[in-house]
MDTraj code that builds the backbone (N, CA, C; nanometers):
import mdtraj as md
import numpy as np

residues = "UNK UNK UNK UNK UNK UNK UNK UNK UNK UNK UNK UNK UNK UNK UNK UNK UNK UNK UNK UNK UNK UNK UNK UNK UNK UNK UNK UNK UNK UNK UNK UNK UNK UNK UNK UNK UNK UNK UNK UNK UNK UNK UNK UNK UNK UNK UNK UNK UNK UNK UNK UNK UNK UNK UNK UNK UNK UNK UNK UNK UNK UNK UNK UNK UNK UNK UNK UNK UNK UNK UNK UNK UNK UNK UNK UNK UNK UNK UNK UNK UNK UNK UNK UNK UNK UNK UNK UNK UNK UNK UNK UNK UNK UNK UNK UNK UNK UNK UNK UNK UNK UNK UNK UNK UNK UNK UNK UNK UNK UNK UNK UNK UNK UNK UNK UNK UNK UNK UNK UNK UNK UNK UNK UNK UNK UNK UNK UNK UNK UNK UNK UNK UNK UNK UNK UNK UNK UNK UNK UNK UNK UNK UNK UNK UNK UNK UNK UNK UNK UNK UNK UNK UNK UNK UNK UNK UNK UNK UNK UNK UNK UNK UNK UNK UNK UNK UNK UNK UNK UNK UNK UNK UNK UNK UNK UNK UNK UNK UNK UNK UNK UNK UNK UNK UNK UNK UNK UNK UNK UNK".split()
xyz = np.array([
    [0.5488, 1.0809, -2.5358],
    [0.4118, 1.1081, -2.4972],
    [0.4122, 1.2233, -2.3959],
    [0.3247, 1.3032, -2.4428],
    [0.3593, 1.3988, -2.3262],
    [0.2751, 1.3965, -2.1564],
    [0.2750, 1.4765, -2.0898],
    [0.2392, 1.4724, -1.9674],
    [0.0385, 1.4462, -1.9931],
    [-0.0169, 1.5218, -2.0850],
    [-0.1359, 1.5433, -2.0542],
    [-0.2166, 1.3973, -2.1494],
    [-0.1516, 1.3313, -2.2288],
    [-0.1696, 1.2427, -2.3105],
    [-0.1959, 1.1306, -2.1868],
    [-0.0639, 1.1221, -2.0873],
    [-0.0788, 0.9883, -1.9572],
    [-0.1784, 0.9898, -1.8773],
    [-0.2849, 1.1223, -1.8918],
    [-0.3812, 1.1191, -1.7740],
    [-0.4699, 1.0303, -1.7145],
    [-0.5422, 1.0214, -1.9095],
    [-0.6634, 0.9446, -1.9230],
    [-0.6099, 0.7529, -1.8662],
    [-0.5232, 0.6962, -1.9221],
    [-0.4533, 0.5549, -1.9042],
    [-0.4209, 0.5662, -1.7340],
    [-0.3539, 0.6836, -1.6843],
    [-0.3384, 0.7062, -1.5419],
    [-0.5008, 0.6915, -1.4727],
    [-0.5601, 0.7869, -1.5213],
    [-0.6889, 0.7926, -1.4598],
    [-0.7439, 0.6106, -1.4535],
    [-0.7693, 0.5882, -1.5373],
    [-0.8843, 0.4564, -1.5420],
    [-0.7918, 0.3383, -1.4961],
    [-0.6607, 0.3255, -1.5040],
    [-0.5634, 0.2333, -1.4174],
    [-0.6212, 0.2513, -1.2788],
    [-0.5724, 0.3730, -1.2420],
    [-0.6122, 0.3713, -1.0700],
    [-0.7505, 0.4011, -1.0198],
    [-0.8658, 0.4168, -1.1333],
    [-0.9916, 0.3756, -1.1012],
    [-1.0288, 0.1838, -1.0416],
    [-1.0027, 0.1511, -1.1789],
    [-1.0030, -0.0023, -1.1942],
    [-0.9416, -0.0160, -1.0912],
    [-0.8612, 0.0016, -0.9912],
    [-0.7987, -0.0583, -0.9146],
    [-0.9181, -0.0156, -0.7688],
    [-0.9410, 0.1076, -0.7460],
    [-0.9955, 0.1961, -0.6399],
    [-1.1241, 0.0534, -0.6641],
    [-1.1970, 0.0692, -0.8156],
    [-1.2980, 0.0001, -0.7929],
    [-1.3165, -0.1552, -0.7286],
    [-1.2459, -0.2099, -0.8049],
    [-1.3015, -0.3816, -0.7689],
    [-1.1547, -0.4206, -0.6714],
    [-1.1392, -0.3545, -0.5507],
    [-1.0386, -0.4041, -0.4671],
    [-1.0898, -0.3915, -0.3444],
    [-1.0969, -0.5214, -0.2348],
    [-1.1462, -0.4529, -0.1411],
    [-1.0617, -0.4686, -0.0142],
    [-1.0871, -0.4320, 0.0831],
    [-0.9672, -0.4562, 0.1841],
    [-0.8764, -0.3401, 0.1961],
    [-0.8792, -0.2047, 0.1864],
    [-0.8027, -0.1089, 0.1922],
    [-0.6617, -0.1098, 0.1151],
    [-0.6183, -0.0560, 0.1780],
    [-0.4890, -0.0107, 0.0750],
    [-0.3942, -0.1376, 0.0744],
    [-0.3567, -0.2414, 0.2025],
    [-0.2807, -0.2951, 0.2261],
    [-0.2657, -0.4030, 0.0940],
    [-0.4260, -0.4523, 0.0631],
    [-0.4966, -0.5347, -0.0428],
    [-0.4547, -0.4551, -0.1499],
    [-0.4776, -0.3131, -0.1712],
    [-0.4270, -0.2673, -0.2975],
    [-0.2605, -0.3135, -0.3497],
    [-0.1840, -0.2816, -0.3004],
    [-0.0580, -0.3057, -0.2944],
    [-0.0463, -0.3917, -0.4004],
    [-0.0829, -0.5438, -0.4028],
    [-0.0909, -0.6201, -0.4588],
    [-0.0993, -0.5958, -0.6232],
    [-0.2238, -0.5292, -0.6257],
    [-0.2499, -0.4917, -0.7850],
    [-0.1935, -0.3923, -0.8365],
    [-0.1212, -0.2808, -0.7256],
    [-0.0696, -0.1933, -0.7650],
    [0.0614, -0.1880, -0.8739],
    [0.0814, -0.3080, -0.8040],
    [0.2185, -0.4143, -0.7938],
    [0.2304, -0.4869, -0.9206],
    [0.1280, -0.5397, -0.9264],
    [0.0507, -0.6358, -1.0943],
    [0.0520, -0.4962, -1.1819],
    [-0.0026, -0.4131, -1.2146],
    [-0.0406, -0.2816, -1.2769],
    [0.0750, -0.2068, -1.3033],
    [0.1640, -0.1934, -1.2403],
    [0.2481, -0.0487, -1.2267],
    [0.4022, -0.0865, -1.2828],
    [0.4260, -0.2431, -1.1973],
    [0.5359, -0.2741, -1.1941],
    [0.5217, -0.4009, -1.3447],
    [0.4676, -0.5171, -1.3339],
    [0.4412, -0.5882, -1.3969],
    [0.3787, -0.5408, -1.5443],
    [0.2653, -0.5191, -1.5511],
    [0.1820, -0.4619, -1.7300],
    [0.2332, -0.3726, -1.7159],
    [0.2347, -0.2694, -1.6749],
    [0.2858, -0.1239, -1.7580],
    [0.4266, -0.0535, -1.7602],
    [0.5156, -0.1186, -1.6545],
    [0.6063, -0.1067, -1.6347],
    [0.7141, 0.0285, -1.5945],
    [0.5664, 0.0922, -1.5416],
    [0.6190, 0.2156, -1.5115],
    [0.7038, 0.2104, -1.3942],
    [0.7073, 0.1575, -1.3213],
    [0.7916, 0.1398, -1.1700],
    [0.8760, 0.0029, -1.1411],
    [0.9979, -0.0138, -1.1051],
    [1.0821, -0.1392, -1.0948],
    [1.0473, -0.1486, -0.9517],
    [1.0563, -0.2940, -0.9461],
    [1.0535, -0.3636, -0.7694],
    [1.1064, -0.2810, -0.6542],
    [1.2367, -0.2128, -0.7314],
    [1.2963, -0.1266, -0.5800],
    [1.2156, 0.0133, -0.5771],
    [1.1664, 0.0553, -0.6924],
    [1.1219, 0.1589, -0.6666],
    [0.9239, 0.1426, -0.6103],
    [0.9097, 0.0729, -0.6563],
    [0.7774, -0.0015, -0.5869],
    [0.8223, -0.0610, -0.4087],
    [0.9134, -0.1081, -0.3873],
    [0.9251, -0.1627, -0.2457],
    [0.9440, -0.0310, -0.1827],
    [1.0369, 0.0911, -0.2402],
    [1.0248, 0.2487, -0.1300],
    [0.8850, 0.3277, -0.1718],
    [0.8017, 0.2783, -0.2774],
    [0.6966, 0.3871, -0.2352],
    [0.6148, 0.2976, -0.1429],
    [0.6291, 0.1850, -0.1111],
    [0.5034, 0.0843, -0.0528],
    [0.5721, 0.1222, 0.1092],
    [0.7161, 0.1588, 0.1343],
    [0.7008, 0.1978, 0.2143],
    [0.6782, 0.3637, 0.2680],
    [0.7513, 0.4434, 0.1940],
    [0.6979, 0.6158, 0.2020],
    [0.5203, 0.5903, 0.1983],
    [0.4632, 0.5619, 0.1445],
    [0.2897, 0.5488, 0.1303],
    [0.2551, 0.4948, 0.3163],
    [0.3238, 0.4386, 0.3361],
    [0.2995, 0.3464, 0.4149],
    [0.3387, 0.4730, 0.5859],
    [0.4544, 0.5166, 0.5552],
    [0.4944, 0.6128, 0.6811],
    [0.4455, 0.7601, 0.6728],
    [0.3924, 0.8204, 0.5575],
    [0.3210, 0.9499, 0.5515],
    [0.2177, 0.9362, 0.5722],
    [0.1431, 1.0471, 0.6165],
    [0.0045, 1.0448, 0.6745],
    [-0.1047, 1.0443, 0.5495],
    [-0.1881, 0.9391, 0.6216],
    [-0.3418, 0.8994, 0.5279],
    [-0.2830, 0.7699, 0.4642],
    [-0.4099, 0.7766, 0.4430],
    [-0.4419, 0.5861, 0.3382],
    [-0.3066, 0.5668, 0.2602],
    [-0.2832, 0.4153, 0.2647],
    [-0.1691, 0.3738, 0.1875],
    [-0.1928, 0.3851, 0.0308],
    [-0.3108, 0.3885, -0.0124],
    [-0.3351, 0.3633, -0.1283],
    [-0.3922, 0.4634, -0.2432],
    [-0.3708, 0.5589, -0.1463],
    [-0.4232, 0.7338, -0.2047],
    [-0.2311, 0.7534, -0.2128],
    [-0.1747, 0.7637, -0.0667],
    [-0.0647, 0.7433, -0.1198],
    [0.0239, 0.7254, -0.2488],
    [0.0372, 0.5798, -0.2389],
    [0.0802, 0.5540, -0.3539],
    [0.0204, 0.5600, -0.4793],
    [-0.1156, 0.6377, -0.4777],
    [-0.1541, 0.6579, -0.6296],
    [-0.1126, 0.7894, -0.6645],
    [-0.1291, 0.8930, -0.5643],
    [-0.0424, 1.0378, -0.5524],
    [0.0665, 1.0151, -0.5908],
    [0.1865, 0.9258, -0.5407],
    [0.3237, 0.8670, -0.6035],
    [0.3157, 0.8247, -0.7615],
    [0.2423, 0.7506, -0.8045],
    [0.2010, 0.6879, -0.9414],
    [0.2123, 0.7810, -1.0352],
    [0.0750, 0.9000, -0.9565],
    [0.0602, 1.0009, -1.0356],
    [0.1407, 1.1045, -1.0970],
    [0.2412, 1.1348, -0.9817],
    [0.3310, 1.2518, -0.9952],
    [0.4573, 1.1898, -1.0614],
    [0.4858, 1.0867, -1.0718],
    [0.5848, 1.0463, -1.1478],
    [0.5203, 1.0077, -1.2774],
    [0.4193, 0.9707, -1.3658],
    [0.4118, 0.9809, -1.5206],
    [0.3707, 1.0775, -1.5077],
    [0.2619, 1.2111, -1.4451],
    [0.2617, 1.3619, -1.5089],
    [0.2677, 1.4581, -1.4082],
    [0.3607, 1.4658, -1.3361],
    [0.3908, 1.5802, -1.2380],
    [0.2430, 1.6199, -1.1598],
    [0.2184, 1.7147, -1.1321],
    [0.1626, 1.7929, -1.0059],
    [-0.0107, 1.7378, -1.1128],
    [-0.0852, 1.7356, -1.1625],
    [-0.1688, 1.7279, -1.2158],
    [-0.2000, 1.6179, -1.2364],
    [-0.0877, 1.4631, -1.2751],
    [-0.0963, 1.3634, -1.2221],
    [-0.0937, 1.3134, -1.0794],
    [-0.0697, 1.3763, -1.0228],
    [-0.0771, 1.3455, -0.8610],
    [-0.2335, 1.3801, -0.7931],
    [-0.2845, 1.4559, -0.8854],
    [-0.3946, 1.5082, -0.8494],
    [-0.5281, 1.4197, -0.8927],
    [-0.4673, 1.3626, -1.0682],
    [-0.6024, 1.2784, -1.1292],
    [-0.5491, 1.1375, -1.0621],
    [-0.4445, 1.1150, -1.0259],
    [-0.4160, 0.9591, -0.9560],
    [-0.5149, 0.9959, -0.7896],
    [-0.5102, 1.0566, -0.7661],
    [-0.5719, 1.0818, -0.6107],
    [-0.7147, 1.0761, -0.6579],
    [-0.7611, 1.1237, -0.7242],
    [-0.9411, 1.1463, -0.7259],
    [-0.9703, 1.0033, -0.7959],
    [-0.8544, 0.9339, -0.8898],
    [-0.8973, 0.8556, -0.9797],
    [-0.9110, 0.7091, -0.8691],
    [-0.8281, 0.6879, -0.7344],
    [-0.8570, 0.5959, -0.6297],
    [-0.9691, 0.6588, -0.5770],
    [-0.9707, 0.7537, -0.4990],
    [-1.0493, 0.7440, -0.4346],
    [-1.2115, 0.7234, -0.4731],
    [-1.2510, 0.8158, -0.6192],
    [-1.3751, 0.8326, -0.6408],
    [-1.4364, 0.7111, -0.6672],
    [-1.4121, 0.5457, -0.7039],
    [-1.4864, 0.4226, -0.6462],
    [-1.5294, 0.4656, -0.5265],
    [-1.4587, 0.4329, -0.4314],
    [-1.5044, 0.3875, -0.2746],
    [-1.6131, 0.5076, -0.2150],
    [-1.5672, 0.6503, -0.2994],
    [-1.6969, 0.7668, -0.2963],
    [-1.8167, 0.7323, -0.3078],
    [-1.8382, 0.7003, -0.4111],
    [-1.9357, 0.6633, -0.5135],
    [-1.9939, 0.5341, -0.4435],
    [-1.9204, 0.4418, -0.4305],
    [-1.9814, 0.3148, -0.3827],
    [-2.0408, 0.3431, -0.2221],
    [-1.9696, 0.3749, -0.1491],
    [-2.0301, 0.4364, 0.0261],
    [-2.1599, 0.5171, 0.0007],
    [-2.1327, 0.5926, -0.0517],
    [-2.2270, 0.6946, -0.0954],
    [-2.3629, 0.6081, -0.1512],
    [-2.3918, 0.5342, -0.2297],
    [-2.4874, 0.4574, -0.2670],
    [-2.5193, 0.3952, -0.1753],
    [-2.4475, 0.2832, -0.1193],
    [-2.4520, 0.1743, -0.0008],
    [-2.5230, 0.2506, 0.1002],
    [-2.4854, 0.4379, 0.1323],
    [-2.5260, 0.4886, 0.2488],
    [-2.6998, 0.4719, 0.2647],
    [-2.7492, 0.5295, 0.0743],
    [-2.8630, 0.5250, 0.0483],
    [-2.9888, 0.4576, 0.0689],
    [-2.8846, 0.2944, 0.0929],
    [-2.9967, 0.1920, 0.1137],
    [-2.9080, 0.0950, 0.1970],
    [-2.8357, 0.1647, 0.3421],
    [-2.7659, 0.0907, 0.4389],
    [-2.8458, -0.0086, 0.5405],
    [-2.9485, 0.0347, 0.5780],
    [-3.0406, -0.0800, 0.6586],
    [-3.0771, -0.1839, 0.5902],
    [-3.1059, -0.1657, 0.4663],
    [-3.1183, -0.2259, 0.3789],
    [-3.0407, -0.3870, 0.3106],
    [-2.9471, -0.3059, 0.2985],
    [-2.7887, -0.4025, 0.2507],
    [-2.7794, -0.4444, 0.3363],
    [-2.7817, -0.4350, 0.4445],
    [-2.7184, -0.5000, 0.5646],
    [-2.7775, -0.6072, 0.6109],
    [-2.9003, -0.6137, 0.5899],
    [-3.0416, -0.6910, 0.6316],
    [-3.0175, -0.8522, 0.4935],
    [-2.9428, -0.8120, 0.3948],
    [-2.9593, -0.8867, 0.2979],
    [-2.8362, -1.0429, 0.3193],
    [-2.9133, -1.1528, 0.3290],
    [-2.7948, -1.2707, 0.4068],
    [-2.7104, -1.2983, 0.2657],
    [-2.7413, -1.2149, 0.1654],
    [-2.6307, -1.2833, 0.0709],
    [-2.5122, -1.1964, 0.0512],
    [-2.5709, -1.0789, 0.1505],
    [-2.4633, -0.9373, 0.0801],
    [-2.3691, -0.9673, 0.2221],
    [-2.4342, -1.0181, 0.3485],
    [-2.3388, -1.0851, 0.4253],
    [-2.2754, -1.2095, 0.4174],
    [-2.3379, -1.2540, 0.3757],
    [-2.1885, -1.4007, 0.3009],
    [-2.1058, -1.3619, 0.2572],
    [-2.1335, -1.2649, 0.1178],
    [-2.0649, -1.2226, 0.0329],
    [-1.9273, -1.1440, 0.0713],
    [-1.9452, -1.0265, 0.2208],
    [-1.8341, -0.9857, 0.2416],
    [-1.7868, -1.1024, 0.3499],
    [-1.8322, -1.2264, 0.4166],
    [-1.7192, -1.2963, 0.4749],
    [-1.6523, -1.3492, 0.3919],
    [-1.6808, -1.3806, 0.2342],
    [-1.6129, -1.4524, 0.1265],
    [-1.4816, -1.3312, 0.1030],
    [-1.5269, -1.2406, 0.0967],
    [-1.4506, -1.0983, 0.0369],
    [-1.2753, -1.1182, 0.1535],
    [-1.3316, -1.0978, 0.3256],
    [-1.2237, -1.0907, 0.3837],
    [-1.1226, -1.1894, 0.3606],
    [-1.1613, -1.3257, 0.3267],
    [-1.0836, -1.4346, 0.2874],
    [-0.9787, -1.3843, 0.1812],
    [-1.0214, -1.3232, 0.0756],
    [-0.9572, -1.2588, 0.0040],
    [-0.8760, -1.1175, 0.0193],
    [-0.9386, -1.0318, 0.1099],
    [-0.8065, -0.9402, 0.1572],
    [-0.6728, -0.9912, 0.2205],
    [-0.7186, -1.0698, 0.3243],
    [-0.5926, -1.2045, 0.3804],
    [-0.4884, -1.2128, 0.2887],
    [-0.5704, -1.2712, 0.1821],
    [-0.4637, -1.3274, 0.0485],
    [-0.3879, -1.2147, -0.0146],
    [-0.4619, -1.1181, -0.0596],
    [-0.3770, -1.0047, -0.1181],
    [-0.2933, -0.9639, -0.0464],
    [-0.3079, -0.9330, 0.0935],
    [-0.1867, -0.8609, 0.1666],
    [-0.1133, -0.9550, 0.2038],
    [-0.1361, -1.0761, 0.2022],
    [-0.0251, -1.1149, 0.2476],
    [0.0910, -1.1689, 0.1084],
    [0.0435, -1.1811, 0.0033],
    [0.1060, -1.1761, -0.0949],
    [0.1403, -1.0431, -0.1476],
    [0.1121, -0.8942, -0.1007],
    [0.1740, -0.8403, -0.1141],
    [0.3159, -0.8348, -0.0453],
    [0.2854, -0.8715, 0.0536],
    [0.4310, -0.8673, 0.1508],
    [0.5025, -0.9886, 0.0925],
    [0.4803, -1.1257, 0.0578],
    [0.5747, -1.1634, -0.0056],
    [0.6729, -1.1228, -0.1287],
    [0.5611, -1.0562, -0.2419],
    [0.6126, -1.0172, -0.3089],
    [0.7668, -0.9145, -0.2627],
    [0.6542, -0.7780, -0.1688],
    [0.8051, -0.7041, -0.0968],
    [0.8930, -0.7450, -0.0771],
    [0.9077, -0.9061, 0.0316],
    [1.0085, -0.9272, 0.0626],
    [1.0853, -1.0202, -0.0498],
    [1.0453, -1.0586, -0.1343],
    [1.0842, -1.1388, -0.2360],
    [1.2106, -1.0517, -0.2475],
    [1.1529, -0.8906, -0.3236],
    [1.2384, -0.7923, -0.3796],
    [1.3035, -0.7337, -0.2814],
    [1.3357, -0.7502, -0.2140],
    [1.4055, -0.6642, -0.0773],
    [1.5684, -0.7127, -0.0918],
    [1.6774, -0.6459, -0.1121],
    [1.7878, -0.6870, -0.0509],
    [1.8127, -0.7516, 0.0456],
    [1.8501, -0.8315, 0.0578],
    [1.8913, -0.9503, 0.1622],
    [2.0262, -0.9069, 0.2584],
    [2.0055, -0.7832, 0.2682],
    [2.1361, -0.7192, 0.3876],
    [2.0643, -0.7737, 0.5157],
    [2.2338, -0.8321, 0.6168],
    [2.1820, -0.8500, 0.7441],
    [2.1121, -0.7782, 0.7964],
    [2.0932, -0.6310, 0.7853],
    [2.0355, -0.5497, 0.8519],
    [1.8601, -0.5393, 0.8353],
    [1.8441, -0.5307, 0.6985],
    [1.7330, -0.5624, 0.6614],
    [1.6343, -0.7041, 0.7064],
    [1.7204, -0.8330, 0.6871],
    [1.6999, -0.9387, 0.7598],
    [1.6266, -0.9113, 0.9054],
    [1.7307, -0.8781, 0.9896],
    [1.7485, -0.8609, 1.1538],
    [1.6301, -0.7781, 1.1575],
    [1.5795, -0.6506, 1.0923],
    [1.4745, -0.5674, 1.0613],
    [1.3446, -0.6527, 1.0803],
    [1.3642, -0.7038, 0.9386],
    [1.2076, -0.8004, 0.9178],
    [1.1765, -0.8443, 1.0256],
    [1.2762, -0.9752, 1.0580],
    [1.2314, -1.0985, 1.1922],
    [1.1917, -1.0032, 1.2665],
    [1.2731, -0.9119, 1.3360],
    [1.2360, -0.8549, 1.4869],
    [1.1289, -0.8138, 1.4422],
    [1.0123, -0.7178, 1.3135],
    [0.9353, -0.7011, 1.3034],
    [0.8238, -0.8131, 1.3181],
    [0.8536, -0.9074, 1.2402],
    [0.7434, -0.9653, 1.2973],
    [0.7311, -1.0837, 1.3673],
    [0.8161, -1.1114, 1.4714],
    [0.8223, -1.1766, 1.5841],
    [0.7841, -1.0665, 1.6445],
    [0.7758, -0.9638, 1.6796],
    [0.7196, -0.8646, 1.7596],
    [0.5766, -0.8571, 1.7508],
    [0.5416, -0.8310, 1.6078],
    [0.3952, -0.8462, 1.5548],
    [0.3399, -0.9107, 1.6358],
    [0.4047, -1.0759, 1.6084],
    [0.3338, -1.2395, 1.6429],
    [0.3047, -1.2123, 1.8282],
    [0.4395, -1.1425, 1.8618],
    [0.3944, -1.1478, 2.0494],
    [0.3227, -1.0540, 2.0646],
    [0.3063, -0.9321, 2.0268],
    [0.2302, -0.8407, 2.0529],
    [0.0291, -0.8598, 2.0428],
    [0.0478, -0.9677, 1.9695],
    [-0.1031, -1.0049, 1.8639],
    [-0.1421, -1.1622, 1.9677],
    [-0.0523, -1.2245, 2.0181],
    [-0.0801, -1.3220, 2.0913],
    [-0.1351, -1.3064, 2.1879],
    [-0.0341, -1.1890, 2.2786],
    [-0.0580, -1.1324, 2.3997],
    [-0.1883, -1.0034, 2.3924],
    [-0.1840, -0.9673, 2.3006],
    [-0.3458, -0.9047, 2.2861],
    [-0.2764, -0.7614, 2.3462],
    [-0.1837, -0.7608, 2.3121],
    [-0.1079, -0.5994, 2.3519],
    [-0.0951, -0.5309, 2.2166],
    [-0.2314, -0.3866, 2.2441],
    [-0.2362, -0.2498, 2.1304],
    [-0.1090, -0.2345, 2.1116],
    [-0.0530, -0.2562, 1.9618],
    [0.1003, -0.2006, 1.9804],
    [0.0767, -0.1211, 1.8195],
    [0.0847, -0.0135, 1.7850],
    [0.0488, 0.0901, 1.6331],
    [0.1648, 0.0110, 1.5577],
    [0.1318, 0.0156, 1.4234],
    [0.2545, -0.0774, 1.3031],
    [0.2994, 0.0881, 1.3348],
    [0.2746, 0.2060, 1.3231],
    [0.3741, 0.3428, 1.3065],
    [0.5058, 0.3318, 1.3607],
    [0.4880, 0.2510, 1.5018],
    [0.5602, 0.2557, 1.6047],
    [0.6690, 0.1383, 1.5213],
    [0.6433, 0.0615, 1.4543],
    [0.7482, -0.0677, 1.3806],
    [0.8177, 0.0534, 1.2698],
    [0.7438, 0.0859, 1.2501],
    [0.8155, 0.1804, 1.0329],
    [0.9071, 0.2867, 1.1247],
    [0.8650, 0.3482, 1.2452],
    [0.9396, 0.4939, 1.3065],
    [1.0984, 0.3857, 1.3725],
    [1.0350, 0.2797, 1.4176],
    [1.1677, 0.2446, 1.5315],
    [1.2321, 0.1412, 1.3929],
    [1.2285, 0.0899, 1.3087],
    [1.3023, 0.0543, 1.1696],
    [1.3803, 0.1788, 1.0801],
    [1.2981, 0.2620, 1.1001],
    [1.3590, 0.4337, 1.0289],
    [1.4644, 0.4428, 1.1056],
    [1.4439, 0.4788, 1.2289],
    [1.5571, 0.5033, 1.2835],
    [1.6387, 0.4193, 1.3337],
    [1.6561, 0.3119, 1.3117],
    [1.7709, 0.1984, 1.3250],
    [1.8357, 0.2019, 1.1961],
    [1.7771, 0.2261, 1.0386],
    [1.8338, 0.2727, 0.9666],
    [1.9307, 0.3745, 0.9790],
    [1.8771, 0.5011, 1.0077],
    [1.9225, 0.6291, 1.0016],
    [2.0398, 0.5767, 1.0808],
    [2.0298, 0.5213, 1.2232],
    [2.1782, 0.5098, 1.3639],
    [2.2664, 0.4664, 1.1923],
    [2.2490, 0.2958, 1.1585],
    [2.3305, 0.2263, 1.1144],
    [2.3949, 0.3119, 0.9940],
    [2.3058, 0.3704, 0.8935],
    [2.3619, 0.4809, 0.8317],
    [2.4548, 0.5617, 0.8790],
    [2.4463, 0.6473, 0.9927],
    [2.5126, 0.7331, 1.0470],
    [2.6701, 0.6691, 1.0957],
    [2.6240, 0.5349, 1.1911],
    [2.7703, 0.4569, 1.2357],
    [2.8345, 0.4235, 1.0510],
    [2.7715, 0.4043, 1.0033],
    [2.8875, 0.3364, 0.8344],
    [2.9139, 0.4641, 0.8180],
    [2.9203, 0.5827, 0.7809],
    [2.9211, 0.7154, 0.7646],
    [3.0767, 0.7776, 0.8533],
    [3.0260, 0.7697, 0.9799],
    [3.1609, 0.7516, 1.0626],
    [3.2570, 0.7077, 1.0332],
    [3.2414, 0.5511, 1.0337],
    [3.3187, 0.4392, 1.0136],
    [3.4147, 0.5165, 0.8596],
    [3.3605, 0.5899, 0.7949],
    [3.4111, 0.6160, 0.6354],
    [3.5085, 0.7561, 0.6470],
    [3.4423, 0.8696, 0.7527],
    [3.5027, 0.9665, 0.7953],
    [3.5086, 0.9724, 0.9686],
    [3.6604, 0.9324, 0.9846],
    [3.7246, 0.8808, 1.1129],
    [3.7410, 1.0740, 1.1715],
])
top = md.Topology()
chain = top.add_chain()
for i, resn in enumerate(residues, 1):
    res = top.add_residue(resn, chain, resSeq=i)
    for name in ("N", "CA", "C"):
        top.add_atom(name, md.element.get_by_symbol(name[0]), res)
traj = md.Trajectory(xyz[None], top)
C-alpha cells in the first residue's frame, strides 16, 4: 500500500479518537493504545511505551504528539501532518461551537452533570493507560527503582500540596538513565 493510500484510514483513526475522547491526551493514550497497537497493529507495546514517553517529554500536547508519531511512521512527512490536523480538528471544531453558545452551555444542569460523569471517566482511562505501560515495561531493577521513586514522590508531593512539574520526574528519570547508561558503558570500556 503505498504512502498516500494510508492517509484517509490514518486521517479518520485519529479523528475518531480527537473526537469522542475526553480528558486530554493522558485519556487518549488509552485508545491510542486500543487503535494503533491492538486493531491495527501498526505499533508493538515497546514501541508504543517509547512514543508515550518521547510524546510525553517534547514540547506540546501528548496527544498531537503521538499522532505526529503515528503519522510519520505509516506515511512520512505528510502523514505527520494529516495525523496532527486529523487530532486536533475535533476539539477545534467542538470549542469553537461551545464558544458560540458558552453562557449558554454552561447555564445548562445537565451539560454540568454530564461533564462530572465525563471526569470519572478520564480517571479511568489514564489510569489504565499507565497500567497498561507498566504492564509492558521491562522489569529491570532500574526501571523498577525508577517507577516507585516516581510515584512515591508523586503521592508526597500531592499530599503535602507541594507544586512539583511531572517535566521535572521524565528530565531527572532521563538522566538517571543516561548516568546508568554511561557507568555500564565504562564498566564495558575500562
Amino acid at each position: 500500500m503505498t504512502r498516500l493510500r494510508r492517509l484517509p484510514e490514518l486521517f479518520f483513526s485519529l479523528f475518531k479518537i480527537g473526537l469522542f475522547t475526553f480528558g486530554g491526551g493522558y485519556a487518549m493514550l488509552a485508545l491510542l493504545q486500543s487503535e494503533f497497537v491492538t486493531r491495527k497493529r501498526w505499533l508493538d507495546m515497546d514501541e508504543f511505551s517509547d512514543l508515550a514517553a518521547i510524546a510525553e517529554s517534547t514540547p506540546g500536547p501528548i496527544a498531537i504528539n503521538a499522532a505526529t508519531y503515528i503519522g510519520y511512521k505509516r506515511a512520512g512527512f505528510l502523514g505527520a501532518l494529516v495525523g496532527t490536523v486529523a487530532m486536533c480538528l475535533p476539539s477545534f471544531i467542538i470549542i469553537y461551537l461551545i464558544s458560540l453558545f458558552f453562557d449558554g452551555f454552561l447555564s445548562v444542569p445537565i451539560v454540568a452533570k454530564a461533564f462530572r460523569g465525563i471526569q470519572v471517566c478520564v480517571i479511568y482511562l489514564i489510569f489504565t493507560a499507565g497500567l497498561r505501560i507498566s504492564k509492558s515495561m521491562k522489569k529491570t531493577p532500574l526501571n523498577i527503582v525508577i517507577m516507585t521513586l516516581t510515584i512515591l514522590c508523586m503521592e508526597a508531593f500531592s499530599i503535602l500540596s507541594v507544586s512539583f512539574s511531572s517535566i521535572f520526574y521524565i528530565l531527572a528519570a532521563g538522566c538517571l538513565g543516561v548516568i546508568v547508561w554511561l557507568c555500564g558503558r565504562r564498566r564495558q570500556n575500562p
